[in-house]
C-alpha positions in Angstrom: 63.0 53.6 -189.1 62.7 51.7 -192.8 65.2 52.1 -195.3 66.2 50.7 -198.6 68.9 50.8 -201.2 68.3 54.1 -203.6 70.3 55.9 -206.2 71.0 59.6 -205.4 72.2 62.2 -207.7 75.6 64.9 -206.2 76.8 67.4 -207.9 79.6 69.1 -206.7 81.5 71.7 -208.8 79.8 71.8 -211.6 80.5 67.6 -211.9 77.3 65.4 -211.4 78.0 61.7 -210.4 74.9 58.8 -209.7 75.5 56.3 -206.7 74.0 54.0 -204.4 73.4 54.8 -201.1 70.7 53.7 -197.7 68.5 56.1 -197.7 66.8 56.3 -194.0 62.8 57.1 -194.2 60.8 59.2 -191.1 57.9 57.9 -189.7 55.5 59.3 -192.8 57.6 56.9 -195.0 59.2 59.8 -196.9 63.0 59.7 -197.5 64.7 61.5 -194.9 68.4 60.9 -194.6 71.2 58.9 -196.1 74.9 57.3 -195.7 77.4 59.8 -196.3 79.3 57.7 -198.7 77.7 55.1 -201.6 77.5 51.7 -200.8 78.6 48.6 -202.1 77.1 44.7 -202.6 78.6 42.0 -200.3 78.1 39.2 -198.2 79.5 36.2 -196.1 78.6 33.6 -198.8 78.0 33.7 -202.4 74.7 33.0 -202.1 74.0 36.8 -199.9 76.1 38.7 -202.0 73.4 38.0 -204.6 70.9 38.5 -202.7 72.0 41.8 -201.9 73.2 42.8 -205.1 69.4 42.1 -205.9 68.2 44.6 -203.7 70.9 47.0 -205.2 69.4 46.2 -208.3 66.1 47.3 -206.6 67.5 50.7 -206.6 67.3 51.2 -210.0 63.3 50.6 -210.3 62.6 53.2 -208.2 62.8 57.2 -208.8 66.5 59.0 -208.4 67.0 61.1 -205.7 68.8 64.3 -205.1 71.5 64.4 -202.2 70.9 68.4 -201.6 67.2 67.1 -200.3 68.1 64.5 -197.9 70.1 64.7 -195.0 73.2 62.7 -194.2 73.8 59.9 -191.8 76.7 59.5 -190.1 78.4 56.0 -192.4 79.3 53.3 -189.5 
């Protein structure tokens, strides 16, 4: 199973709120689940905290998704 950094669009309540979250692709390489809660850049060194804010910054090239389609994995 791929997956990638991707923003998703909630709402709840009438409130709408844009994050970053993994989002988890099946086998036909269409986005199929995603962490429960956003995500965040980090790293052991400076040096992979860029590189992964990078691939954050990834997210934003690519189209928005809606949370209601996708199902949600379980955050470890």
């Amino acid at each position: 199973m791929s997956w990638n950094y991707r923003v998703l669009r909630r709402e709840a309540d009438g409130d709408v709120c844009y994050a970053i979250h993994e989002v988890y692709y099946n086998a036909e390489g269409k986005p199929d689940s995603c962490t429960v809660t956003a995500v965040y850049p980090c790293g052991e060194t400076l040096d992979e905290l860029r590189m992964d804010f990078e691939r954050y910054a990834e997210a934003f090239t690519l189209p928005t998704l809606d949370w209601a389609d996708l199902g949600h994995a379980r955050d470890e």
